[in-house]
KEKE-3310 file (N, C-alpha, C; in steps of 0.2 Angstrom, whole numbers, plus 5000, padded with zeros to 4 digits):
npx = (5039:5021:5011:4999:4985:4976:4959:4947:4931:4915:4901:4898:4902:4912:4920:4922:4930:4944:4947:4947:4964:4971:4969:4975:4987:4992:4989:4999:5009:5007:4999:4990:4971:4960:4946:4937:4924:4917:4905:4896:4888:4870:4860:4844:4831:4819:4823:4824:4832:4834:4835:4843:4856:4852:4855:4851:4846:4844:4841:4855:4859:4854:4861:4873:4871:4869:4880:4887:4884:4884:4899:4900:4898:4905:4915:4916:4917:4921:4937:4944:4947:4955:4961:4967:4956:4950:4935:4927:4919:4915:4910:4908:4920:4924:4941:4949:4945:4950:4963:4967:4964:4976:4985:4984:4980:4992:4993:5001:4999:4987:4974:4964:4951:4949:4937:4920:4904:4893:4881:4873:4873:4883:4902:4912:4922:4933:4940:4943:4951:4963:4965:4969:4980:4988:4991:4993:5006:5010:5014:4999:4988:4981:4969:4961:4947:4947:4958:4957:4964:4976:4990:4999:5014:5019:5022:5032:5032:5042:5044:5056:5066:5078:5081:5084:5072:5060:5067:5062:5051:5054:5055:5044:5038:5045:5042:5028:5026:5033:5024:5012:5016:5021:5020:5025:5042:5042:5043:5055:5054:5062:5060:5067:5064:5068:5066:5059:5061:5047:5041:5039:5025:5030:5044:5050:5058:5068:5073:5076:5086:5096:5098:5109:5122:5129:5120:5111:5119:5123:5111:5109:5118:5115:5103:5110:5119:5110:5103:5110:5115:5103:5100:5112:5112:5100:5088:5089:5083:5070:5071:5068:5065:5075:5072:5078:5073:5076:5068:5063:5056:5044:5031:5029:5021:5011:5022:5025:5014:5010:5021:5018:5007:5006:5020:5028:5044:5053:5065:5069:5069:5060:5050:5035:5017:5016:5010:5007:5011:5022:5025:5033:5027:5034:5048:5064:5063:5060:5067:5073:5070:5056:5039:5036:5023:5012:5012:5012:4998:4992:4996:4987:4976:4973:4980:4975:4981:4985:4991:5004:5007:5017:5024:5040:5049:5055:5055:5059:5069:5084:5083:5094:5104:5096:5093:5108:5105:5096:5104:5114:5107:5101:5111:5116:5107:5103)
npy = (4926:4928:4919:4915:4925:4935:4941:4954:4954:4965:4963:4970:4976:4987:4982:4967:4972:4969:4955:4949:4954:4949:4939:4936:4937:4926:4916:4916:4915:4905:4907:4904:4907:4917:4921:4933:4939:4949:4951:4963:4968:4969:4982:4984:4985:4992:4998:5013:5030:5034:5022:5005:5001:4984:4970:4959:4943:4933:4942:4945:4931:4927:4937:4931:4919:4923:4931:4917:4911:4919:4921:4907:4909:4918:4912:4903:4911:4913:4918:4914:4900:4884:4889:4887:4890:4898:4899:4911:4914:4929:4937:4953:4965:4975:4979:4977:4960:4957:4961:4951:4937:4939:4937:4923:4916:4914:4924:4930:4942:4955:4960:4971:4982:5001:5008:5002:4997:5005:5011:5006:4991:4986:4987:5003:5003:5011:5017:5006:4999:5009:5006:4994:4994:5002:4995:4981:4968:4963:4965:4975:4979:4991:4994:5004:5008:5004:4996:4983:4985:4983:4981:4972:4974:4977:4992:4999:5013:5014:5022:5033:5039:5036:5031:5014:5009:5013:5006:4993:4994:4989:4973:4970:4976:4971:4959:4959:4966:4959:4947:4953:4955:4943:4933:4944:4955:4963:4980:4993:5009:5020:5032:5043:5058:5073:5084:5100:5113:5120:5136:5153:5159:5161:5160:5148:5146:5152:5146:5133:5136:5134:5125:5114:5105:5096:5089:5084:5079:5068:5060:5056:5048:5039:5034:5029:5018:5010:5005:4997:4989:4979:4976:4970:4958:4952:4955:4950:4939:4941:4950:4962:4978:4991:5007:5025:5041:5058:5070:5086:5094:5103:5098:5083:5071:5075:5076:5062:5055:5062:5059:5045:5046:5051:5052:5065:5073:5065:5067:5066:5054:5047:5042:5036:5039:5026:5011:5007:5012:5010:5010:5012:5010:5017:5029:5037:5051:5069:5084:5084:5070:5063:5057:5045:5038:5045:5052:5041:5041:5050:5048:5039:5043:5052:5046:5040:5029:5010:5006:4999:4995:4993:4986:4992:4980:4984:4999:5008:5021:5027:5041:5048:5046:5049:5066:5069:5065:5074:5089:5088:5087:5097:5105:5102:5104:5120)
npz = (4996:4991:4997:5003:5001:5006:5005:5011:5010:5008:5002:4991:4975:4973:4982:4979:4965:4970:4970:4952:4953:4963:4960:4947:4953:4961:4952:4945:4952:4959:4972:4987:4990:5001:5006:5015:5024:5036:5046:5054:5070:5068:5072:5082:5074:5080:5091:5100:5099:5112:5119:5128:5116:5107:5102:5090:5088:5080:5064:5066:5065:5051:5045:5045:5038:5023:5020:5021:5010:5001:5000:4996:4984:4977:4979:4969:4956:4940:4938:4948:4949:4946:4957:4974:4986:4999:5012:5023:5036:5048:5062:5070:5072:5057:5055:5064:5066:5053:5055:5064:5056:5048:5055:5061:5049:5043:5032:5020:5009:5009:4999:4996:4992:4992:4997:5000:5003:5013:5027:5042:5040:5033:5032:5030:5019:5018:5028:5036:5027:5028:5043:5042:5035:5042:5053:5048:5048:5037:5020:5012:4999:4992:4983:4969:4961:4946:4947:4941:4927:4925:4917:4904:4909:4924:4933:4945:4957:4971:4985:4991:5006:5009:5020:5029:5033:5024:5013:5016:5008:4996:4992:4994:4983:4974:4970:4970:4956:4948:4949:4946:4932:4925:4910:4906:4910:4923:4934:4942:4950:4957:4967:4974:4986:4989:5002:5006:5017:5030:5023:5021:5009:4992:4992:4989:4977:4979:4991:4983:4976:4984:4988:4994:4984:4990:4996:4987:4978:4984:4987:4973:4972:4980:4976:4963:4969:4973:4965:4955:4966:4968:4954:4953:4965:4977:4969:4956:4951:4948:4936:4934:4926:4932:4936:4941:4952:4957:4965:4972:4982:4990:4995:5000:4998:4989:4977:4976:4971:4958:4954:4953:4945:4932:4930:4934:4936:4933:4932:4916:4913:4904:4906:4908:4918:4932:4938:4948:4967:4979:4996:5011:5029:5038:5040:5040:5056:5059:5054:5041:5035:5030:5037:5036:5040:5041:5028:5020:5022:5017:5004:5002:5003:4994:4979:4965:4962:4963:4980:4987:5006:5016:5031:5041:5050:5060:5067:5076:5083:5087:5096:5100:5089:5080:5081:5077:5064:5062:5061:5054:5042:5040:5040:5027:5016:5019)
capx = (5034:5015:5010:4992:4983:4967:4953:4943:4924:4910:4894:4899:4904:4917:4925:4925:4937:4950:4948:4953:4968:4970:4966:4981:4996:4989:4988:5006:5015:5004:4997:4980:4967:4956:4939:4934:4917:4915:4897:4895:4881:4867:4854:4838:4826:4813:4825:4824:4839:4833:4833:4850:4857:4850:4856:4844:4851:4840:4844:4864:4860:4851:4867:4880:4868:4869:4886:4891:4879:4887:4906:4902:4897:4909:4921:4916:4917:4928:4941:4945:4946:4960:4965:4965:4952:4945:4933:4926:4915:4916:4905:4914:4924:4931:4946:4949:4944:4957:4971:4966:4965:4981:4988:4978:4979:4998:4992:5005:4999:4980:4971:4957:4947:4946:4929:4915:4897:4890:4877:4873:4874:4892:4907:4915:4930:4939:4945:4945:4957:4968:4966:4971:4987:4993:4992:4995:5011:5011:5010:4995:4988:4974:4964:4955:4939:4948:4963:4959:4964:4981:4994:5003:5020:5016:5029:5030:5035:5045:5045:5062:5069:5087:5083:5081:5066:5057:5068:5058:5045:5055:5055:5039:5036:5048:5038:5020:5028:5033:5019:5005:5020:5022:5029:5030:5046:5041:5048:5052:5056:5064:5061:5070:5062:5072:5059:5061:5059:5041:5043:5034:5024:5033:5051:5052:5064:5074:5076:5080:5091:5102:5100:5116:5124:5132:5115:5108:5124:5123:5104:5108:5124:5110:5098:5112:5120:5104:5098:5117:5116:5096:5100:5115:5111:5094:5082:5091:5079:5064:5072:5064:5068:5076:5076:5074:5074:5077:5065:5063:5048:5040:5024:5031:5014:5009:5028:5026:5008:5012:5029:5016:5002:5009:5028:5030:5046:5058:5072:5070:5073:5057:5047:5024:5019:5019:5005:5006:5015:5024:5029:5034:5026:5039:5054:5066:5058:5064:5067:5076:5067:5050:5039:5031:5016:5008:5012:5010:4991:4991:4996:4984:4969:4974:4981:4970:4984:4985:4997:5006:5008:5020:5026:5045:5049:5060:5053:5062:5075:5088:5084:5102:5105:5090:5094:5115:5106:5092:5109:5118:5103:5101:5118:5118:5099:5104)
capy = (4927:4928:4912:4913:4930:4938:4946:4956:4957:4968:4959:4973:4975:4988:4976:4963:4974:4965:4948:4948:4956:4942:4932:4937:4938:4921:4912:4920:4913:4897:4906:4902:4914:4917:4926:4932:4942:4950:4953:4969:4964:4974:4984:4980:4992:4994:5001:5022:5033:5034:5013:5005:4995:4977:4966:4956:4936:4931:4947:4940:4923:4929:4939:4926:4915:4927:4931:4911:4909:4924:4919:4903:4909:4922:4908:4900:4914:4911:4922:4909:4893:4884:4892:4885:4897:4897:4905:4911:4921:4930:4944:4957:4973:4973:4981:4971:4955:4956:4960:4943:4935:4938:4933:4916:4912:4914:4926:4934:4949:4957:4963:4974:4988:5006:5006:4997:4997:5010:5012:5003:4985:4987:4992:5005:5000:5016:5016:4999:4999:5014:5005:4987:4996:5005:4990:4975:4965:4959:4968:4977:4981:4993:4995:5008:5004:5002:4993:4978:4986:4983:4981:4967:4973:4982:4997:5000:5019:5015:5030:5032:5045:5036:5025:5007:5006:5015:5001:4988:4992:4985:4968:4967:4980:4966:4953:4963:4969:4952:4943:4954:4954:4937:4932:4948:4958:4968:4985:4997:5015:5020:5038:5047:5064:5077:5089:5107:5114:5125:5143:5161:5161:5165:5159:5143:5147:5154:5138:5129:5140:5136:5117:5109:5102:5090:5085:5082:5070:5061:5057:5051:5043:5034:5029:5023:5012:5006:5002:4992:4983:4978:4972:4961:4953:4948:4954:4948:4931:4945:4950:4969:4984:4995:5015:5029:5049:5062:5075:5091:5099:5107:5093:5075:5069:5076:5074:5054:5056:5066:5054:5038:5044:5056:5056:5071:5073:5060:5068:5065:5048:5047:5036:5038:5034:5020:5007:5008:5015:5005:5014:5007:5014:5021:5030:5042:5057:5074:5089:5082:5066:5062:5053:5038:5035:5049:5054:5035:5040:5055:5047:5033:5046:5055:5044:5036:5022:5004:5007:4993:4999:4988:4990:4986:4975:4986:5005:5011:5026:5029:5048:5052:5046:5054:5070:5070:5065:5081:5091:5084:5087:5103:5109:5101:5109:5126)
capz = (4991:4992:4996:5004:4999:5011:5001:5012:5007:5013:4997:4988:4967:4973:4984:4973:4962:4971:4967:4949:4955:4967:4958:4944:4958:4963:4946:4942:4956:4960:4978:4986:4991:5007:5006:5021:5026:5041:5047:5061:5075:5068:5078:5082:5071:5085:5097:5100:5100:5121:5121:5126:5110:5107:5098:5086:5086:5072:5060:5066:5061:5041:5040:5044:5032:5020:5020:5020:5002:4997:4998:4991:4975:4975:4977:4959:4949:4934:4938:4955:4944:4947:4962:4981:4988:5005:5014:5030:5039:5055:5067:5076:5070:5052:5053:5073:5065:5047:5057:5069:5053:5044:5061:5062:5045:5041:5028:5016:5007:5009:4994:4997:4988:4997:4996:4999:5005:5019:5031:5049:5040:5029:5035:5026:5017:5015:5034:5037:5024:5031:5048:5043:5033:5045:5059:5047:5048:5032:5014:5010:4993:4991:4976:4966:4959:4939:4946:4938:4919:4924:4909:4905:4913:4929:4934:4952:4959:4974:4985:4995:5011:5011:5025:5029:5035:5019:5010:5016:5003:4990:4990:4993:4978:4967:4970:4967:4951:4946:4950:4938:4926:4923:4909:4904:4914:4927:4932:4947:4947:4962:4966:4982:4987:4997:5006:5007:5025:5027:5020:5019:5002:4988:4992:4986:4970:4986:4995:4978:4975:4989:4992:4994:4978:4991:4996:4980:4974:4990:4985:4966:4972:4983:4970:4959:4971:4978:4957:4957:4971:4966:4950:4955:4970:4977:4965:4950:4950:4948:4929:4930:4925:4938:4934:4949:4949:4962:4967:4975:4983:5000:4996:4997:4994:4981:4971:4975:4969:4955:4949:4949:4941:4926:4929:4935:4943:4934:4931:4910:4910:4897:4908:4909:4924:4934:4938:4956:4970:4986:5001:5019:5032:5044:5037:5045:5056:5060:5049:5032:5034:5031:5043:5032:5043:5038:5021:5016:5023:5013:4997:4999:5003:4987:4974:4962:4960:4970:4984:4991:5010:5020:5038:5041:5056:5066:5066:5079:5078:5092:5098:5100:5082:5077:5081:5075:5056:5059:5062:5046:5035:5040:5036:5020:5015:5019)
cpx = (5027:5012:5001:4990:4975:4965:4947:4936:4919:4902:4895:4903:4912:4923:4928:4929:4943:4951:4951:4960:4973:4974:4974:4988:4994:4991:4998:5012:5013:5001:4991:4977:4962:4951:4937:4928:4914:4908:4897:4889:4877:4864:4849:4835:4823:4816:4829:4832:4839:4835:4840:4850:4857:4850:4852:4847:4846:4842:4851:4863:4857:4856:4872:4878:4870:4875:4890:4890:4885:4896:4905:4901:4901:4915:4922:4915:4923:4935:4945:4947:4954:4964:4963:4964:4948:4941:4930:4922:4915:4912:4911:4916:4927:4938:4951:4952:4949:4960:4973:4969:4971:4987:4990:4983:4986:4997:5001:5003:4991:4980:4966:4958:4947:4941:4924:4908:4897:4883:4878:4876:4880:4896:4911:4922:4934:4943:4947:4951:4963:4970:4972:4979:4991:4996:4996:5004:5013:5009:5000:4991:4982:4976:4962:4950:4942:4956:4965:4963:4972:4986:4996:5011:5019:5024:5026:5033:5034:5046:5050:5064:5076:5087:5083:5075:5062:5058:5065:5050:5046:5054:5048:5034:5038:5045:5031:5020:5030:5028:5010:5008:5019:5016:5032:5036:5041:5045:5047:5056:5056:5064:5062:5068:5066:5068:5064:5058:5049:5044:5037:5031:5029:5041:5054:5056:5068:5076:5078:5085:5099:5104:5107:5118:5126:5129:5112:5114:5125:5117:5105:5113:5120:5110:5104:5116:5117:5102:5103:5114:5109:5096:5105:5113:5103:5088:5084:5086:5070:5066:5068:5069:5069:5077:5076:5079:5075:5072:5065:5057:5048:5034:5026:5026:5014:5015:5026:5020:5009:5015:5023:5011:5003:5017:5032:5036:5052:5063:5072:5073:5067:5053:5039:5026:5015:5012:5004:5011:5018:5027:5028:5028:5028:5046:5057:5061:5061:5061:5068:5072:5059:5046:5036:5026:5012:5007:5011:5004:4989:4992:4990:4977:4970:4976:4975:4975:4982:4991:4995:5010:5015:5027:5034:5044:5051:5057:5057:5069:5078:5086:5089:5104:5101:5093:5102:5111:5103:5099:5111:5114:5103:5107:5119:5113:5098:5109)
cpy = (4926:4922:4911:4921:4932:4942:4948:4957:4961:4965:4965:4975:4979:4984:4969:4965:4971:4959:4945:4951:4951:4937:4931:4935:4930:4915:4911:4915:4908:4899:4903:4908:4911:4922:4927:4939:4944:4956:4956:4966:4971:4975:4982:4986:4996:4998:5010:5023:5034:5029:5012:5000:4988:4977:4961:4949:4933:4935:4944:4933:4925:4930:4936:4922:4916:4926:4922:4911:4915:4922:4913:4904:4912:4915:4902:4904:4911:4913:4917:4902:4888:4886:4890:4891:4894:4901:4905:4919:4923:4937:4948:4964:4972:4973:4976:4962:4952:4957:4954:4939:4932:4935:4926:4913:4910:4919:4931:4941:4950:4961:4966:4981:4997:5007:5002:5000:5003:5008:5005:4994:4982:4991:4996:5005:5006:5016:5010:4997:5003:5009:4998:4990:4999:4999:4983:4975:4962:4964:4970:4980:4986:4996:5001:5003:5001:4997:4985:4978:4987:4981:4975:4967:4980:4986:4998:5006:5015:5023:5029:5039:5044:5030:5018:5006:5008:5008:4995:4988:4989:4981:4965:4969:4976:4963:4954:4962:4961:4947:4945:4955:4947:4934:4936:4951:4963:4975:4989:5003:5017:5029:5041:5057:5069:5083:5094:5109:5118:5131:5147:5159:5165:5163:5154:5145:5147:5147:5135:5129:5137:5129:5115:5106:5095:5086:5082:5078:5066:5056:5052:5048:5035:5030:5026:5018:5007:5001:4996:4984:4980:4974:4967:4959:4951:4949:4954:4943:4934:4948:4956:4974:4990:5005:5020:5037:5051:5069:5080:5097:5099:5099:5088:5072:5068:5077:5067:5053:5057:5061:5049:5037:5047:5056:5059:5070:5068:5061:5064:5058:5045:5040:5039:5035:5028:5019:5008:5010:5008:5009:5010:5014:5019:5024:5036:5048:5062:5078:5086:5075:5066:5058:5048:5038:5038:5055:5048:5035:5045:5053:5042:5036:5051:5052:5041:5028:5016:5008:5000:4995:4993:4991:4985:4984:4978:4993:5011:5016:5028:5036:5050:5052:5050:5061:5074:5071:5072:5086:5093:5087:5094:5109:5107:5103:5115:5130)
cpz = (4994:4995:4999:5006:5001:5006:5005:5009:5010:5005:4992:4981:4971:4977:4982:4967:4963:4970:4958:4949:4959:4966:4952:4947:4961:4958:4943:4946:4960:4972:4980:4989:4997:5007:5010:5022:5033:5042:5055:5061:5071:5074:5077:5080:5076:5090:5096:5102:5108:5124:5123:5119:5113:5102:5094:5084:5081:5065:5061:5063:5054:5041:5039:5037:5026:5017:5019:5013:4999:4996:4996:4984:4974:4972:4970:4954:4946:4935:4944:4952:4944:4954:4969:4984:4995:5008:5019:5033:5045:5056:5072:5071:5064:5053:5058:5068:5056:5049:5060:5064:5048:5049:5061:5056:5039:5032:5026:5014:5008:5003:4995:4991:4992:5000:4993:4999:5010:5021:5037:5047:5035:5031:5030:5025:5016:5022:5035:5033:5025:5039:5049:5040:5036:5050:5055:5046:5043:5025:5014:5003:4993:4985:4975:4963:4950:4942:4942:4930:4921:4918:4910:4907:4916:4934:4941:4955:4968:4979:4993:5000:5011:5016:5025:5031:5029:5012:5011:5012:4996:4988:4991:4986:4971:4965:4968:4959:4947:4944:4945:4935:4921:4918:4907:4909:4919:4927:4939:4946:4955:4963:4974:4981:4991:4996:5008:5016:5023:5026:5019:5012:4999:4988:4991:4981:4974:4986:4989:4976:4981:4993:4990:4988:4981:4993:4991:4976:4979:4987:4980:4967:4976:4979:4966:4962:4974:4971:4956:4961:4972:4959:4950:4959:4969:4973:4956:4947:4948:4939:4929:4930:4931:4936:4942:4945:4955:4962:4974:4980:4991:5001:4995:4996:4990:4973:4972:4971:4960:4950:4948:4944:4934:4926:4928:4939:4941:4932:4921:4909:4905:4899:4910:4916:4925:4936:4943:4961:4977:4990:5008:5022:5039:5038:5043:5047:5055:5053:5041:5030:5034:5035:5037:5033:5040:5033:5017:5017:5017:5006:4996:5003:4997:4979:4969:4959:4965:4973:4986:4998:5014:5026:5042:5048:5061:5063:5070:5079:5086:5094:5096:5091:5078:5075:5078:5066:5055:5056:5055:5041:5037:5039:5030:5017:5013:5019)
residu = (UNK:UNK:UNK:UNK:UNK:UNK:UNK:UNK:UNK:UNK:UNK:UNK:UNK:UNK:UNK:UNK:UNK:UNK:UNK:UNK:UNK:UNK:UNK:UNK:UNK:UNK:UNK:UNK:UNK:UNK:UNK:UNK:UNK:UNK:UNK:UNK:UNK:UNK:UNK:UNK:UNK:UNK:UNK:UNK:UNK:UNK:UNK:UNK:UNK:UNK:UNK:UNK:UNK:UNK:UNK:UNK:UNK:UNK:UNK:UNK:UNK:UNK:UNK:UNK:UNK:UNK:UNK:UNK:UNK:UNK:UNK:UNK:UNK:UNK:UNK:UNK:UNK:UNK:UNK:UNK:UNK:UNK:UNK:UNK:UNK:UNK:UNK:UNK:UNK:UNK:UNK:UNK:UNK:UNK:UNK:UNK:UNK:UNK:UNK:UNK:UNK:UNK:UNK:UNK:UNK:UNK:UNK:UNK:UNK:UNK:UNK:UNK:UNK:UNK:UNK:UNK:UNK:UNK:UNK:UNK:UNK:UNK:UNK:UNK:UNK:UNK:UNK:UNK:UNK:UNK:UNK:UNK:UNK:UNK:UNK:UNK:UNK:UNK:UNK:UNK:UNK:UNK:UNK:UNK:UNK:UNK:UNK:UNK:UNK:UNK:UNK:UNK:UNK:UNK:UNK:UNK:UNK:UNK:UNK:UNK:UNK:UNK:UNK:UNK:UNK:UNK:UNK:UNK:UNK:UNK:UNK:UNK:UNK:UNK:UNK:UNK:UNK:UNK:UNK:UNK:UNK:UNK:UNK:UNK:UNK:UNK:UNK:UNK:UNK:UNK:UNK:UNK:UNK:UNK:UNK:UNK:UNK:UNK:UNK:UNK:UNK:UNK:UNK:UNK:UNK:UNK:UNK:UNK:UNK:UNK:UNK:UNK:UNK:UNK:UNK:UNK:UNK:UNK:UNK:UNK:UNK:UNK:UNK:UNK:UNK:UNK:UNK:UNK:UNK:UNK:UNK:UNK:UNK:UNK:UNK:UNK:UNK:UNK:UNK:UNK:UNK:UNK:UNK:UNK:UNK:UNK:UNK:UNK:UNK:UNK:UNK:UNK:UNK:UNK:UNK:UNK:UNK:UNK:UNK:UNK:UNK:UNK:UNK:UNK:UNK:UNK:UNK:UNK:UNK:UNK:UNK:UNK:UNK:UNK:UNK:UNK:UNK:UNK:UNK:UNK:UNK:UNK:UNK:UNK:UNK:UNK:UNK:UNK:UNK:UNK:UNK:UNK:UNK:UNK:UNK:UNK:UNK:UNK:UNK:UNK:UNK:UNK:UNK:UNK:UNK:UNK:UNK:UNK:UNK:UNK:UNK:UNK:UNK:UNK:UNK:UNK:UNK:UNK:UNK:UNK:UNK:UNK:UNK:UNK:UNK:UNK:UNK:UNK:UNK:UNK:UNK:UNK:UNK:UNK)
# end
């Protein structure tokens, strides 16, 4: 479970969207919270784009000041109240200096915003959020700017390849889903993709045409023994609603996209869509597999949902195995 909860800040409103967020999955399951404020060395005004860079240890010591005053009031707004809140400032490199952090601090899950502040004296939080989520060890949650208008039982699209390693976004998607749930039921919707090869314009209906039947009841024999063995065993004590759908397209993106924020895509099970999305960061690669890394970048430089990014433990993938599945997929495909 979540037990102590990093809230990256740059002094900025939109970064502070994450906090009643936070602040919620906090209150719900009794975590604590960590505010932390990392201040980049500014430059020294007076020095020419010819000058070398200097450093200004005065301008450094205002901003740290700065930034201390500033997370201490942060950390008595009302939304905090009740809840063991620490907080800490540091200089150096955003994204560098939150991954240290989550190290250090024993942290569990990160909540941050996508976007923050810009220019020379704010680090912009759209990468720095791309970079801490791809590297961090530990759950990730990025925000949108409305995400705090979450509902009171929060549905979570799951986005599935087959393998385990993608599986490892589950439990951490239970427990998300749980935690801004509570007391209502939470809920996850378990949606597995199988991706079309690339093709000429125009021939997609072709290739539909010709996918494998044995491939497509592999997949929903997946999802239904995956939905099974989810609600009896270990995420039974979680008490959510488990549904999932199968999809079929050239753009897994934009289908996982698509499923969480409209619905698009679910097999008529007569479900809107979903609150937020959860994906590992690694899944199978090859041909019939998708790679994670970087369509779990592409959803979460396109969606307008939270995504919760988390990075399983073990990524690695035998070559030889590798290659027998590409094999396998592509006789059952075509």
């Amino acid at each position: 479970m979540f037990k102590r909860i990093l809230v990256p800040l740059d002094g900025s409103e939109r970064a502070e969207s994450a906090i009643p967020v936070a602040a919620r999955i906090a209150k719900n399951i009794g975590s604590s919270i960590k505010l932390i404020r990392v201040v980049s060395y500014p430059l020294d005004s007076g020095a020419s784009m010819m000058q070398p860079v200097v450093l200004s240890e005065e301008a450094m010591d205002a901003e740290l000041a700065n930034a201390t005053d500033y997370l201490r009031e942060i950390a008595n707004l009302t939304d905090l109240a009740g809840i063991p809140t620490e907080t800490q400032v540091y200089s150096g490199l955003p994204a560098e200096t939150i991954l240290s952090t989550i190290h250090e601090r024993e942290v569990s899950l990160v909540v941050m915003c996508s976007h923050g502040s810009t220019g020379l004296k704010r680090w912009i939080l759209g990468s720095v959020a791309q970079k801490v989520a791809r590297h961090s060890t530990v759950p990730v949650l990025v925000l949108r700017q409305d995400s705090a208008k979450l509902g009171d039982s929060v549905r979570i699209l799951v986005a599935l390849d087959g393998s385990s390693l993608a599986e490892a976004a589950l439990l951490p998607a239970a427990q998300l889903s749980m935690a801004l749930s509570s007391p209502e039921a939470g809920a996850l919707h378990l949606l597995r993709v199988l991706p079309l090869p690339p093709v000429e314009p125009g021939t997609r209906d072709e290739l539909l045409r010709k996918v494998n039947e044995e491939a497509i009841e592999e997949a929903r024999a997946y999802l239904s023994a995956l939905e099974q063995r989810l609600r009896e065993g270990e995420f039974a004590q979680f008490k959510l609603s488990i549904t999932s759908s199968l999809a079929i397209d050239l753009d897994v993106a934009s289908t996982i996209v698509g499923a969480g924020e409209v619905g698009e895509n679910l097999e008529g099970v007569g479900l809107p869509g979903c609150d937020a999305i959860a994906m590992a960061t690694h899944g199978r690669s090859g041909v019939q597999r998708w790679v994670m890394g970087s369509m779990t970048e592409r959803v979460l430089g396109t969606t307008k949902l939270p995504l919760l990014i988390v990075r399983p433990k073990v990524i690695e993938v035998q070559p030889e195995k590798a290659r027998e599945e590409d094999a396998a997929s592509w006789a059952g495909l075509l």
